[in-house]
C-alpha positions in Angstrom: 10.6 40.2 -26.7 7.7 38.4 -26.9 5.7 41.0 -28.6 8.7 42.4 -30.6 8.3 38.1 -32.2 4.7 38.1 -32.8 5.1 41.2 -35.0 7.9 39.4 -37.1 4.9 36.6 -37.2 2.5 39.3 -38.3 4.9 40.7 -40.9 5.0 37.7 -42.4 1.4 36.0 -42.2 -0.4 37.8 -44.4 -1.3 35.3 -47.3 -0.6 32.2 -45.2 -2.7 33.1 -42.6 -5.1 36.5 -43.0 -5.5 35.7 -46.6 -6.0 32.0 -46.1 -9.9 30.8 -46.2 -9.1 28.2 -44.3 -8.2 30.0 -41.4 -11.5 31.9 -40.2 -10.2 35.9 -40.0 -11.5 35.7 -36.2 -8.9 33.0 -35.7 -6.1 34.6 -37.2 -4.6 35.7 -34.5 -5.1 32.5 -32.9 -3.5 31.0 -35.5 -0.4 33.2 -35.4 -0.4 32.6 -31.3 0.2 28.8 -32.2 3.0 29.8 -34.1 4.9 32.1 -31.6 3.8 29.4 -28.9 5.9 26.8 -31.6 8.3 28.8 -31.5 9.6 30.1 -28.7 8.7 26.2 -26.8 10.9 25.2 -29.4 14.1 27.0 -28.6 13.2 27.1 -24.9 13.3 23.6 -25.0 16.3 23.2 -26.8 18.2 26.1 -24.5 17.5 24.3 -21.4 18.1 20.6 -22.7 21.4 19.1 -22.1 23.4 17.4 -25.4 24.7 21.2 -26.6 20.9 22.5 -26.9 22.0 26.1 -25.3 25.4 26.2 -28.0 22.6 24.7 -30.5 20.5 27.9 -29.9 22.7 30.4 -29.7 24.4 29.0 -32.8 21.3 29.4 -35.1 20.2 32.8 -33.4 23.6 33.8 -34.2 23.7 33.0 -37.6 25.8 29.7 -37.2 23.0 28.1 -39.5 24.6 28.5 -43.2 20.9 28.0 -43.7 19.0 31.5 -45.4 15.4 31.5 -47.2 13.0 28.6 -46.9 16.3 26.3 -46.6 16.3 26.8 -42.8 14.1 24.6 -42.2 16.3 21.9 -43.2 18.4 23.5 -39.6 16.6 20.5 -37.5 15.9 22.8 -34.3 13.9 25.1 -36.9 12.3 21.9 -38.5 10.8 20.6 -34.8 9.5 23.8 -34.4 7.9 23.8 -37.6 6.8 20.2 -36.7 5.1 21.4 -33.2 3.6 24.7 -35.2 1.7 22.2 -38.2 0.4 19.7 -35.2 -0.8 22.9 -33.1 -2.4 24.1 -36.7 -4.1 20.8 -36.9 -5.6 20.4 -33.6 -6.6 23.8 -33.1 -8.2 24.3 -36.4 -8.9 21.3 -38.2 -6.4 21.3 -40.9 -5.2 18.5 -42.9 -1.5 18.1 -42.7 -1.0 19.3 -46.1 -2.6 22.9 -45.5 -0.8 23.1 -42.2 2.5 22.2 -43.3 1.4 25.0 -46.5 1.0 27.8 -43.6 3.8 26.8 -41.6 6.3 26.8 -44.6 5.3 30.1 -46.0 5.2 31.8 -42.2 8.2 30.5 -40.6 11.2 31.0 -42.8 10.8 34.4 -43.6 10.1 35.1 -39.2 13.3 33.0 -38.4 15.5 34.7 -40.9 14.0 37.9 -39.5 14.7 36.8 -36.2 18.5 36.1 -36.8 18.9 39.4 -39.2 17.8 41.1 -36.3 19.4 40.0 -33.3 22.8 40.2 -35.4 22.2 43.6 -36.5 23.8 46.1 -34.2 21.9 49.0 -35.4 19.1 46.9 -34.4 18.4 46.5 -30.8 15.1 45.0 -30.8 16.4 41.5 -30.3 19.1 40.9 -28.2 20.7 37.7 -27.2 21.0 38.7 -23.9 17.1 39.2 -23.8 16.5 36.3 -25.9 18.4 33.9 -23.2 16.5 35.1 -20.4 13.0 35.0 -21.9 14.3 31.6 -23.3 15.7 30.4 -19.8 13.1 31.6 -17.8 16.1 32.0 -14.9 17.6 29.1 -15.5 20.5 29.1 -17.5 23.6 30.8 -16.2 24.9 33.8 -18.2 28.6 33.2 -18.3 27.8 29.9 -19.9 25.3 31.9 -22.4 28.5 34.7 -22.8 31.0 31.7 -23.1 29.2 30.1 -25.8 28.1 33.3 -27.3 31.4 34.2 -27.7 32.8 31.5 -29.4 30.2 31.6 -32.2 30.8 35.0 -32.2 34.4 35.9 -32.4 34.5 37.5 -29.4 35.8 34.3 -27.2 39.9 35.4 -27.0 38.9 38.4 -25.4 36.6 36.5 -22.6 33.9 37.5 -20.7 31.1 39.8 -21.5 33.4 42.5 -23.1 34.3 39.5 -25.6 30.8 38.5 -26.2 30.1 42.2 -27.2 32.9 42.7 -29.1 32.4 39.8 -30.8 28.3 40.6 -31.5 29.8 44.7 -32.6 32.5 43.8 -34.4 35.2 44.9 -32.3 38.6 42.4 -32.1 
């Protein structure tokens, strides 16, 4: 999953980041490492915080946002990632908050949207919430709280259970 995200990054990095002078070229993928490292701390943090974070979570990757275009950053788990990505920006390269927040706003959008399009997309099994939990867990969330949520946000809670969960992600009623 991990490489299937930096690829989304890469996709959509090109002028803020291999195009950018500011960014030396031999630093872009360091650059673009900061931004996965944002990225997936962020919703790791947030799936294995108490206060909703794992219904939080599986909400946005799920779609559950409303948000779409540059306007998800105004989802406020996408807005502390983009806040740990422009303070990683800064410290590792130098950059004023201005340039960083620049970078950060044209990158992450367009790799969260991405994200979500994907791991809704059932001709698209590249990202998978199931996959995405784990990574995200790192062992330590239990599934049938993950398939319960899941299913709720994604119609496939009256059936119950996994069978739900995937009905719910395919379609099926």
């Amino acid at each position: 999953m991990l490489e299937q995200l930096m690829g989304l990054i890469q996709d959509h990095s090109q002028d803020a980041i291999v195009n950018n002078p500011a960014i030396p070229n031999q630093h872009n993928d360091s650059a673009m490492q900061t931004i996965l490292g944002a990225i997936t701390g962020g919703l790791q943090q947030q799936a294995q915080g108490g206060q909703g974070g794992l219904s939080n979570v599986i909400g946005l990757l799920g779609g559950q946002g409303g948000q779409a275009g540059s306007g998800i950053l105004s989802n406020p788990l996408v807005s502390g990632i983009a806040q740990n990505a422009i303070g990683g920006l800064m410290q590792k390269f130098g950059l004023d908050s201005s340039a960083a927040s620049g970078i950060v706003s044209q990158v992450l959008p367009g790799v969260m949207n991405s994200l979500i399009t994907k791991t809704n997309d059932p001709n698209d099994n590249s990202f998978d919430m199931g996959t995405i939990m784990n990574v995200l867990g790192d062992g330590k969330i239990d599934m049938n709280d993950v398939s319960t949520i899941a299913g709720k946000f994604m119609g496939g809670g009256q059936q119950g259970g996994l069978g739900g969960l995937l009905g719910g992600l395919f379609g099926g009623k």
